[in-house]
N, C-alpha and C positions, 0 to 999 in steps of 0.2 A: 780703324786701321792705324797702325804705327811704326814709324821707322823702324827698321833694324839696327841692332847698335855697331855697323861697320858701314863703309863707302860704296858697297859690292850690291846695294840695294838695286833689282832689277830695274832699269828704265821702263818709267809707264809707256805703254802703246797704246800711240796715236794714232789715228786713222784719219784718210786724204779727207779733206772739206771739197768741196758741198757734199752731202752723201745722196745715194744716190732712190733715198727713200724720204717720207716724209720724216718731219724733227718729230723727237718725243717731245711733247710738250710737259708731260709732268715729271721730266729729269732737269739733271744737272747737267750744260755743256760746258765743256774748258778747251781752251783752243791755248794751243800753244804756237807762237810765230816768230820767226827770224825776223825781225827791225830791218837787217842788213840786205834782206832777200826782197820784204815785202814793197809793191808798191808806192810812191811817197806824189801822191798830188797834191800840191798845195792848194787847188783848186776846192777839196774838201772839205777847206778849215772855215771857222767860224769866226767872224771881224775880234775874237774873243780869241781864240787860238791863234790868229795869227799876229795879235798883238803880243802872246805869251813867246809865241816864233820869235819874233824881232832881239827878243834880251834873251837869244842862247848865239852863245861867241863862235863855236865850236863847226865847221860845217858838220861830222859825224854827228853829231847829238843834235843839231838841227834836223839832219834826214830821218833820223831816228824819232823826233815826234814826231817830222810829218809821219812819218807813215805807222805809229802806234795810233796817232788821232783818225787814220783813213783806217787802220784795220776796225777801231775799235763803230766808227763811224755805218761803214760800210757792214761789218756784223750784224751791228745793232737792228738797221736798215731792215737786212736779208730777215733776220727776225719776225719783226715786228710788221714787215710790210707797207714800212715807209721812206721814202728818199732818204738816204744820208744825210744828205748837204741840208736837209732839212730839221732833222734833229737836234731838239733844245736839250741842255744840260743845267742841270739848278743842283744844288747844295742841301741836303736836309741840314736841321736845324743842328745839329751836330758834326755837320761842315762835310760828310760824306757826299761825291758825286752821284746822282742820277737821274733820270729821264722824266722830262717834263710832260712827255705824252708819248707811247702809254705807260703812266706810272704805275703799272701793277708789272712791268716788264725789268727784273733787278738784271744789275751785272756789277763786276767790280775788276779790278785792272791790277795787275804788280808787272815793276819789269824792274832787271838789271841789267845792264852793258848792253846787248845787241837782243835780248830775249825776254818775251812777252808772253803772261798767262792772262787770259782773261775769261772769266768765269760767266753767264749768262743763264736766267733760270726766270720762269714762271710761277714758282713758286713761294718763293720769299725771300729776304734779307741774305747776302753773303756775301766772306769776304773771302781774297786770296793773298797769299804773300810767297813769293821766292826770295831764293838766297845761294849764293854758292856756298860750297862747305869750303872754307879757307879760316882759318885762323884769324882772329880778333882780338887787337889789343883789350886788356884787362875783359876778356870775355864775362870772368867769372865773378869781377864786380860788377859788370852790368846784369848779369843774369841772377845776382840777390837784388840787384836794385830796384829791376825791372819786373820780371817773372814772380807768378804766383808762388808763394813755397812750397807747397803741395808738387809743383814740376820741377824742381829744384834735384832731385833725388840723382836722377840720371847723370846730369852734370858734374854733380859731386863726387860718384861714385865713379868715375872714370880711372884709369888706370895708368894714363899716358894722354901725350895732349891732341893727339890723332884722334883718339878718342871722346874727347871732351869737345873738341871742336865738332866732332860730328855730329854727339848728345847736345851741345849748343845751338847748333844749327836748325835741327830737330824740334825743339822745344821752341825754341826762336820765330821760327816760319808757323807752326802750332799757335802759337800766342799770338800773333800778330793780325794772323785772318780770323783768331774771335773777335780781337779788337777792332778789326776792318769791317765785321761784318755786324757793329752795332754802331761804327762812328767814333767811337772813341779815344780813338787814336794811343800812342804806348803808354804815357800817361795818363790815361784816362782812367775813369770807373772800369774794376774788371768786375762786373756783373753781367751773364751773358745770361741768356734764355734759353731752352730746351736748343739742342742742336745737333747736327750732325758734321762730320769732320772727317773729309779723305786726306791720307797723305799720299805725296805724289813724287818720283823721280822724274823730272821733265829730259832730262841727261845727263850722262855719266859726271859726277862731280855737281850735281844739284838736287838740292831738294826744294818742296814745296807743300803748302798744305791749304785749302779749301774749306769754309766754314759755313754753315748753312742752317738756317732758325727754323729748323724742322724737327721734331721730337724723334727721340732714340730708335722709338718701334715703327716708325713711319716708312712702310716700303719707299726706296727710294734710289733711284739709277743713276747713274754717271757714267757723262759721254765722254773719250778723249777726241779731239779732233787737231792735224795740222794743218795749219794754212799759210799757203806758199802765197808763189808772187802770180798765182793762176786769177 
């Protein structure tokens, strides 16, 4: 799937969490969540997270981990069928977060300002990234610098910068959850492995996109879900 090249791209549809059936286990789920909305216990955090708490100035952006690290915490938990509070975080060797037990249970996180995708799957490696579509100083030097030239084309060929930021945007979130979803971060190796790749309008004025080490022909489902402060 691929962005459309205007702003008018439908908004993906979410659906309330928990549902009210068993999880597919051999999809993809993406939870999309208000920061601002969702619950924020600090009680949740890990002698580790609450040390990262300590050096943010901000009260908003403090409330706002706590409760990215309880959403993502509390998710994980429902999942897997283990305490929250009890869930270890480790680093593969390419410095990507995930779960110390059970590691065969992937997720990966992006957030901007007050809102959070996080992605969750049984089946293997993936990454996500959001972005608001807004304008970017020197977009179009970063986007030779950065980006593959083979996705370059879009960007160039814009006609107006309305346009270009949107094709930027597009490409931008696209890039970033391959790169999320092997570790490598923007500058890093782009060599990815068989995969699959949804894009997504989380809302009006946002895109995003999902990357996942699963081969092209591989049936494969994708769940949207929002999760409030329930």
């Amino acid at each position: 799937m691929e962005f459309a090249n205007d702003t008018s791209c439908a908004p993906t549809q979410w659906r309330q969490w928990p549902p009210s059936h068993a999880l597919d286990p051999a999809g993809v789920h993406l939870w999309r969540i208000d920061l601002d909305a969702f619950p924020a216990d600090p009680g949740l955090l890990s002698a580790d997270e609450r040390q990262r708490l300590e050096l943010i100035v901000s009260p908003v952006q403090a409330r706002r981990f706590i409760a990215s690290r309880c959403a993502l915490r509390l998710l994980l938990g429902q999942i897997s069928g283990l305490p929250p509070q009890t869930l270890v975080f480790q680093r593969s060797p390419e410095g990507k977060p995930r779960l110390a037990e059970p590691a065969d249970l992937h997720f990966n996180l992006s957030h901007s300002g007050e809102l959070v995708l996080l992605g969750i799957s049984w089946l293997a490696p993936l990454g996500l990234d959001l972005e608001p579509i807004r304008n970017r100083s020197q977009q179009l030097a970063i986007a030779r610098r950065v980006l593959p030239p083979e996705r370059l084309e879009p960007i160039l060929q814009a006609q107006d910068e309305k346009t270009q930021t949107q094709a930027f945007t597009a490409e931008w979130v696209r890039f970033e959850a391959l790169q999320k979803m092997t570790g490598a971060g923007i500058f890093g190796p782009k060599h990815w492995p068989a995969h699959q790749l949804q894009a997504l309008v989380p809302q009006p004025g946002w895109l995003a996109a999902c990357a996942i080490a699963i081969a092209p022909d591989q049936a494969l489902s994708w769940h949207f879900w929002q999760a409030d402060a329930r």
